[in-house]
VOLOLUM-345121 format. One record per residue: x, y, z of N, C-alpha, C, O, CB in turn; residue number from 1. Coordinates in nm, 3 decimals. Glycine has a CB too. Example, Ala and Ser with C-alpha at 12.3 -4.5 7.8 and 13.67 -1.06 7.14 Angstrom:
BEGIN
[rec [1.319; -0.569; 0.780]; [1.230; -0.450; 0.780]; [1.320; -0.330; 0.780]; [1.424; -0.332; 0.846]; [1.131; -0.447; 0.905]; 1]
[rec [1.285; -0.225; 0.708]; [1.367; -0.106; 0.714]; [1.290; 0.003; 0.787]; [1.341; 0.114; 0.804]; [1.408; -0.060; 0.572]; 2]
END
This chain:
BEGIN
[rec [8.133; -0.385; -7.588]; [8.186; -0.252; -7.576]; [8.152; -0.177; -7.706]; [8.160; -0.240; -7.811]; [8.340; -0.254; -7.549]; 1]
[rec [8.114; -0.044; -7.706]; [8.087; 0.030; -7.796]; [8.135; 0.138; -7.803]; [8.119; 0.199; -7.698]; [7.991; 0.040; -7.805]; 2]
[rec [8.203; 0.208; -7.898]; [8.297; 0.318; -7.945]; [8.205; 0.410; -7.977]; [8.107; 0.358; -8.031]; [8.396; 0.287; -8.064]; 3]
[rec [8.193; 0.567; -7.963]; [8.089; 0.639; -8.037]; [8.229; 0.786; -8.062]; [8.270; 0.864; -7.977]; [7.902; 0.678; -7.918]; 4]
[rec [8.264; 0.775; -8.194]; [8.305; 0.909; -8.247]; [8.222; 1.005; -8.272]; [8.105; 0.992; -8.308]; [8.364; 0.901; -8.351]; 5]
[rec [8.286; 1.109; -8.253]; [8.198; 1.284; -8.323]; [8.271; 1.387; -8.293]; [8.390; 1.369; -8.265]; [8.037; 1.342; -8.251]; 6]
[rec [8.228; 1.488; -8.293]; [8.241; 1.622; -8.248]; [8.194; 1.645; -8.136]; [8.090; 1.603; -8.085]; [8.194; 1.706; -8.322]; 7]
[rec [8.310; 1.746; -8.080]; [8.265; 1.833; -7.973]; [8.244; 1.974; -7.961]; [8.325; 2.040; -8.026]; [8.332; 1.817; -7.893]; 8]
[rec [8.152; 2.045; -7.892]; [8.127; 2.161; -7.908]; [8.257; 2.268; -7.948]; [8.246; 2.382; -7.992]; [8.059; 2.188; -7.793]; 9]
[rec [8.369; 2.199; -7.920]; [8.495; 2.291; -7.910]; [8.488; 2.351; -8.069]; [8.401; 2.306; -8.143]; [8.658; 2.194; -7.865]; 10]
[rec [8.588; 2.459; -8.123]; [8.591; 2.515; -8.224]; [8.657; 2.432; -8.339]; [8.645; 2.314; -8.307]; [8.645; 2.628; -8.196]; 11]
[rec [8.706; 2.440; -8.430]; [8.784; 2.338; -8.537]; [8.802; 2.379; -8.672]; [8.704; 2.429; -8.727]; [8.714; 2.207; -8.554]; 12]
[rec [8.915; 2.368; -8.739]; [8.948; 2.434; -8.875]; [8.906; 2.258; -8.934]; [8.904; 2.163; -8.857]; [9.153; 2.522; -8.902]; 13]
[rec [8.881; 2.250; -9.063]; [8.864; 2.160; -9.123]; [8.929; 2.146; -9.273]; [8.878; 2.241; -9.332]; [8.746; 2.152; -9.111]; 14]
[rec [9.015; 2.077; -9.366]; [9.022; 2.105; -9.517]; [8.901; 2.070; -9.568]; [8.830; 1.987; -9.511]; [9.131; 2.033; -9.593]; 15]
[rec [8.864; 2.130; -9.684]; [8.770; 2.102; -9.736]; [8.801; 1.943; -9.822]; [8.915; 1.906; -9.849]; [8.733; 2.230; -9.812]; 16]
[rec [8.740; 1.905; -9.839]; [8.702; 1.730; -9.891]; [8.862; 1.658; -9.810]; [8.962; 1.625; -9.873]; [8.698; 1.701; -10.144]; 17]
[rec [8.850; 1.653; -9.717]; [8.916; 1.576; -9.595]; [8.885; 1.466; -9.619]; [8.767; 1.462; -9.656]; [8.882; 1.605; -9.456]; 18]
[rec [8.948; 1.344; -9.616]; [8.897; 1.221; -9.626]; [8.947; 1.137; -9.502]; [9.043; 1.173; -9.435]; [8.936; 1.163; -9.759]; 19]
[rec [8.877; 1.026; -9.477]; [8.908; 0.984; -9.345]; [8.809; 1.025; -9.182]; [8.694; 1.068; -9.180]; [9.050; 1.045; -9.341]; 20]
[rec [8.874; 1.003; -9.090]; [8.794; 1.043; -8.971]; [8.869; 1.143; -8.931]; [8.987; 1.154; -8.897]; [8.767; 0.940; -8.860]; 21]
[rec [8.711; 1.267; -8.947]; [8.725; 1.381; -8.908]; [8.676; 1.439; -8.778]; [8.657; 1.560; -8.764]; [8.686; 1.435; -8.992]; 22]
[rec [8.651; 1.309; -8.644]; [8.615; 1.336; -8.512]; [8.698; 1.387; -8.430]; [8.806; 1.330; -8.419]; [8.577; 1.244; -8.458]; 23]
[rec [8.671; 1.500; -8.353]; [8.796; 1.480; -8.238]; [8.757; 1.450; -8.107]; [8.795; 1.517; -8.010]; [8.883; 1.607; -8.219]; 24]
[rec [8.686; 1.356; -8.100]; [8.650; 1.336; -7.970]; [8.587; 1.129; -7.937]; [8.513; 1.077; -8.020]; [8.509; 1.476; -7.950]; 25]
[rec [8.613; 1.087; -7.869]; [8.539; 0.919; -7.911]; [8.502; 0.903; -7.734]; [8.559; 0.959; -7.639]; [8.694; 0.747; -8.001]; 26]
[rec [8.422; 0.835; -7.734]; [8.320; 0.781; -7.574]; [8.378; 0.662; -7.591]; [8.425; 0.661; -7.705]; [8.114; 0.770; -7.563]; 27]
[rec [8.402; 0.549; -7.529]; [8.393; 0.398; -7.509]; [8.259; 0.377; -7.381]; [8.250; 0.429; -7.270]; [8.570; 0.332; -7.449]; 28]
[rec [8.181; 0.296; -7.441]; [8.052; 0.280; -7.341]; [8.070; 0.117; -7.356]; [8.146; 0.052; -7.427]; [7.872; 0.359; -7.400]; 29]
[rec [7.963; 0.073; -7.255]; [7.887; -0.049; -7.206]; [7.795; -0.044; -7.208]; [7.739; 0.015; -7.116]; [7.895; -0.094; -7.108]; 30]
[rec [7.715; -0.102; -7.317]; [7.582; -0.085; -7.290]; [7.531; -0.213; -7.267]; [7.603; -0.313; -7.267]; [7.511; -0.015; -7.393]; 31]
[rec [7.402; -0.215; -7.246]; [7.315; -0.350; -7.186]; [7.213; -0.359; -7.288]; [7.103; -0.302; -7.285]; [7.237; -0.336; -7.020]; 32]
[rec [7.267; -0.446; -7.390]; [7.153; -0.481; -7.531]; [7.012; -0.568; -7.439]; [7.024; -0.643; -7.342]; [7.255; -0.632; -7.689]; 33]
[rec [6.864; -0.521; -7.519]; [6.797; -0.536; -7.476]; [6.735; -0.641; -7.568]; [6.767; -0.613; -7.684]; [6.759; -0.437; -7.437]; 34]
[rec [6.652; -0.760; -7.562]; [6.610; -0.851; -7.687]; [6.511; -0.770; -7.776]; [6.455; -0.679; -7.714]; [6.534; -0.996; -7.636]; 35]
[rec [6.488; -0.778; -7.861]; [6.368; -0.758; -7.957]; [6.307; -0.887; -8.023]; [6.310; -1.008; -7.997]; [6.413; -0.666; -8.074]; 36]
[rec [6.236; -0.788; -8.145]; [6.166; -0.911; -8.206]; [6.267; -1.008; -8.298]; [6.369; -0.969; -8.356]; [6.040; -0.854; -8.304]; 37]
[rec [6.232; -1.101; -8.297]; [6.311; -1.209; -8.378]; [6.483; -1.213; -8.276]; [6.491; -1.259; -8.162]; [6.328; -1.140; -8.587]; 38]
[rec [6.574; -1.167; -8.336]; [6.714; -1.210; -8.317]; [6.741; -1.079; -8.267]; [6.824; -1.076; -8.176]; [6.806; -1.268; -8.448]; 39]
[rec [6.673; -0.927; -8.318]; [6.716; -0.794; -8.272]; [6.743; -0.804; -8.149]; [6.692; -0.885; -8.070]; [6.627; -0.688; -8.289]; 40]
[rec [6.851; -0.698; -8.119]; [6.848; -0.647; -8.022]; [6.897; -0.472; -8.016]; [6.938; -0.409; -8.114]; [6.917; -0.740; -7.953]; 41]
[rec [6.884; -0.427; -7.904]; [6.888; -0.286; -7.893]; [6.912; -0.216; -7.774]; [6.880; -0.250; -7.660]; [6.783; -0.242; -7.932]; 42]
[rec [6.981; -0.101; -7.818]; [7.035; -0.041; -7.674]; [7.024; 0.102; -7.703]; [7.058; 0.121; -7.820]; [7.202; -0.086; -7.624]; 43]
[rec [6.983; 0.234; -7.631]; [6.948; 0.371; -7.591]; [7.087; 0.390; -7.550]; [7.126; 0.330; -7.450]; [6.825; 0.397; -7.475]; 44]
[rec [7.218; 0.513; -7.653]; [7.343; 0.515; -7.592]; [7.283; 0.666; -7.596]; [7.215; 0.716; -7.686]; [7.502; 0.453; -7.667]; 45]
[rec [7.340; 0.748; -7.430]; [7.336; 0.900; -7.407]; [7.545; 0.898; -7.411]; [7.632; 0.824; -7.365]; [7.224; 0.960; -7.205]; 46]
[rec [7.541; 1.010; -7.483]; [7.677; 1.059; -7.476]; [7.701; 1.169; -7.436]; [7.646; 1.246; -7.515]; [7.734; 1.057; -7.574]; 47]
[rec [7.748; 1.222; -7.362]; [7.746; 1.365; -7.309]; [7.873; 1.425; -7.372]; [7.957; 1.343; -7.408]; [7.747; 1.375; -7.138]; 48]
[rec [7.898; 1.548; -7.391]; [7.985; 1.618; -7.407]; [8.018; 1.621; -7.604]; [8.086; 1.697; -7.673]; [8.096; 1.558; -7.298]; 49]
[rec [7.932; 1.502; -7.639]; [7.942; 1.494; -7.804]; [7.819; 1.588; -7.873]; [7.704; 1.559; -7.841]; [7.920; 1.316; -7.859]; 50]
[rec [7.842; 1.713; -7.977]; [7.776; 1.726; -7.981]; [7.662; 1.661; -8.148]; [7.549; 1.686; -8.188]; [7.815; 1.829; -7.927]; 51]
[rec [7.787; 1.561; -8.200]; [7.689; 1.501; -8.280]; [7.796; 1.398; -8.342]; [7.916; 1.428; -8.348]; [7.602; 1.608; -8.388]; 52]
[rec [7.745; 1.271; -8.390]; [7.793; 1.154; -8.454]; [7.833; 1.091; -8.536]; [7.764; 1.038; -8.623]; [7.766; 1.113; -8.455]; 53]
[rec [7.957; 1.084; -8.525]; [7.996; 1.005; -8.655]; [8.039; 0.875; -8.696]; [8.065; 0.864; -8.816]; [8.073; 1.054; -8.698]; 54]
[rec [8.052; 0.776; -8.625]; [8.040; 0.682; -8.629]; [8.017; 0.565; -8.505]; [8.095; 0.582; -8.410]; [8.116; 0.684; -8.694]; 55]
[rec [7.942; 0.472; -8.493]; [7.963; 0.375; -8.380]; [7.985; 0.248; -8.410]; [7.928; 0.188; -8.500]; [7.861; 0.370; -8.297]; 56]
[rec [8.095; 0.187; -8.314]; [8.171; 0.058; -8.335]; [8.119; 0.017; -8.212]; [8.112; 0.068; -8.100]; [8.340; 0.054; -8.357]; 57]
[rec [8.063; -0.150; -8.294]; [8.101; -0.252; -8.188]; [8.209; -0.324; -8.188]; [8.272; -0.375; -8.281]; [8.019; -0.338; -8.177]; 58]
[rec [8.232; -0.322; -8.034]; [8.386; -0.409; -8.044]; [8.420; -0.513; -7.996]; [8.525; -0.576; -8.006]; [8.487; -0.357; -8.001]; 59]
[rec [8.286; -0.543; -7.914]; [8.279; -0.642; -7.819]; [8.161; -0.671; -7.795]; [8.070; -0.594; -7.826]; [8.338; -0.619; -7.711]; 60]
[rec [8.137; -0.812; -7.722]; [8.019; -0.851; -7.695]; [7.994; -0.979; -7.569]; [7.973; -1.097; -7.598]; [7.976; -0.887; -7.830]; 61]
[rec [8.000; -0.930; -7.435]; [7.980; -1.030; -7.316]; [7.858; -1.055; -7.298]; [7.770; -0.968; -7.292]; [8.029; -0.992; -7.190]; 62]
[rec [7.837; -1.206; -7.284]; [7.711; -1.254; -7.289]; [7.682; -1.330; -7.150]; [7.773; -1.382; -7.085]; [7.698; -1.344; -7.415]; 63]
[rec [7.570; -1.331; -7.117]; [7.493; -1.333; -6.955]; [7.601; -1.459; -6.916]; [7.622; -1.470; -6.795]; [7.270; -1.385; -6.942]; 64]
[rec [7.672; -1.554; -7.001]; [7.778; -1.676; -6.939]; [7.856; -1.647; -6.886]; [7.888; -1.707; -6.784]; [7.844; -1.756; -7.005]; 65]
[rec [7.938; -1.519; -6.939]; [8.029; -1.454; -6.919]; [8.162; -1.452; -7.008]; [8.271; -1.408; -6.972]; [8.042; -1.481; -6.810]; 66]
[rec [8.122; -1.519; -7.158]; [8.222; -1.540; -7.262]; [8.218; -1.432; -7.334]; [8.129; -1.350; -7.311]; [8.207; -1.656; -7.344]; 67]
[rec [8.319; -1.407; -7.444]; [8.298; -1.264; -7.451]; [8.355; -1.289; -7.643]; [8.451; -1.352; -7.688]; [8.415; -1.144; -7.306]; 68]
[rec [8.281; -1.234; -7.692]; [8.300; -1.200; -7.879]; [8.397; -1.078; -7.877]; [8.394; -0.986; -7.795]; [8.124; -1.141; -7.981]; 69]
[rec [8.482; -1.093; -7.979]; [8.566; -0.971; -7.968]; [8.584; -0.916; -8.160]; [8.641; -0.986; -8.244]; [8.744; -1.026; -7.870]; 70]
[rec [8.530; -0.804; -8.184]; [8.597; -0.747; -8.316]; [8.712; -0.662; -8.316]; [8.689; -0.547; -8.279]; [8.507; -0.671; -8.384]; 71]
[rec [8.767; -0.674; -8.331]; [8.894; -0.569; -8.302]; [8.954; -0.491; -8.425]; [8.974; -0.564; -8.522]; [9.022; -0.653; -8.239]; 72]
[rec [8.983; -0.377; -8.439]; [9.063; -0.300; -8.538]; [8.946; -0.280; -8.667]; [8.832; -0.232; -8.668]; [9.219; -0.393; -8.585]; 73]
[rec [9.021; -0.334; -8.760]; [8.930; -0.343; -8.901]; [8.784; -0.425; -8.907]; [8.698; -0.410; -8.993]; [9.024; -0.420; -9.015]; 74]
[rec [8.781; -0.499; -8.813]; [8.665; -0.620; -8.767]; [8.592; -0.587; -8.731]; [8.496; -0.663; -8.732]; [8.672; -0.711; -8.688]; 75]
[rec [8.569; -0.428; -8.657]; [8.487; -0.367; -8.565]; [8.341; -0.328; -8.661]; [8.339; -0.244; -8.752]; [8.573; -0.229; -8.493]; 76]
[rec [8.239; -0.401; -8.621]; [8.135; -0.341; -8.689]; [8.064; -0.189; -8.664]; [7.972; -0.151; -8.592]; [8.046; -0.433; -8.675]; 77]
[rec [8.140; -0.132; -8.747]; [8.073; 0.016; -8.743]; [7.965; 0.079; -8.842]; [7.946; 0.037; -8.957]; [8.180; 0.108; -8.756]; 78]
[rec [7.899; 0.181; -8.785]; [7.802; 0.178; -8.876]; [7.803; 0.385; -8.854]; [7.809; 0.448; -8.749]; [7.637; 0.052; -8.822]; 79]
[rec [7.796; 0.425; -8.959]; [7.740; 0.574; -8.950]; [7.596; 0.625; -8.949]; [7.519; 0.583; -9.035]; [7.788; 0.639; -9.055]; 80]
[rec [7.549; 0.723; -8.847]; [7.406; 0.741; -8.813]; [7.379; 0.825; -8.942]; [7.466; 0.861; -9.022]; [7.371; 0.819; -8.656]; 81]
[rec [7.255; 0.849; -8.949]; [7.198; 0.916; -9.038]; [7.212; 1.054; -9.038]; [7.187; 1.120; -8.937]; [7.088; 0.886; -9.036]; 82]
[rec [7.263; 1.123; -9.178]; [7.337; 1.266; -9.143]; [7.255; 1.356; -9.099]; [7.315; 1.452; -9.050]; [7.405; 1.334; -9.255]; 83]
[rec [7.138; 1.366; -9.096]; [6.999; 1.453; -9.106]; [6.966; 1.455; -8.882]; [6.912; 1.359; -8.826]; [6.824; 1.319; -9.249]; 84]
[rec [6.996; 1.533; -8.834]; [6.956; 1.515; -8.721]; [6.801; 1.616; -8.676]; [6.795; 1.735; -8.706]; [7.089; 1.541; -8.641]; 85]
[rec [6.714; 1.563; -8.621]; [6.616; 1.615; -8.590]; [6.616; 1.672; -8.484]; [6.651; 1.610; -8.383]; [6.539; 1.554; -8.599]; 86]
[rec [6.570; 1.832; -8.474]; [6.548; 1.914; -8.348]; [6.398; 1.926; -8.272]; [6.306; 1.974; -8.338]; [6.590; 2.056; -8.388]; 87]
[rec [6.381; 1.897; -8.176]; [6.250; 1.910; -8.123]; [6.244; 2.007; -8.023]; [6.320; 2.001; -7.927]; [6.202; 1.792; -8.073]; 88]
[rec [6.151; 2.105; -8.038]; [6.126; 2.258; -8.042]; [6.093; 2.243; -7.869]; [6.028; 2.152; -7.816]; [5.975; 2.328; -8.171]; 89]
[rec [6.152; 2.348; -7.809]; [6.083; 2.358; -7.620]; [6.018; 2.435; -7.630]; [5.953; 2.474; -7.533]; [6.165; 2.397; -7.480]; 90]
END
């Protein structure tokens, strides 16, 4: 299971140097990790309604047996995307 915080298009007052999580909006997805090279693996998450990212947690992990890894709370491996988002021109 995977958590994806951010923003949503909606409007929002903010303090300036806020510390903490400043999302108001979070997805819970399932995605279907794909193998890569060596041990990688990888998964393509679409989020609709977010209009940009601030952090993603894994929280879980069911494997083709059907046993299941669990991180929970503070355990959750999260990671923040890169702040710089790229626009590609229509």
């Amino acid at each position: 299971m995977v958590i994806v915080r951010g923003l949503t298009s909606q409007g929002r007052v903010a303090k300036a140097q806020a510390a903490g999580d400043s999302s108001n909006a979070s997805r819970t997805l399932q995605a279907v990790f794909n193998p890569g090279e060596g041990r990688d693996v990888f998964a393509a998450l679409w989020v609709p309604g977010l209009t940009s990212v601030q952090s993603i947690a894994l929280e879980s992990v069911t494997y083709s047996d059907g046993s299941t890894w669990k991180l929970l709370g503070d355990n959750a491996c999260r990671v923040a995307p890169e702040p710089i988002m790229l626009v590609n021109g229509r």
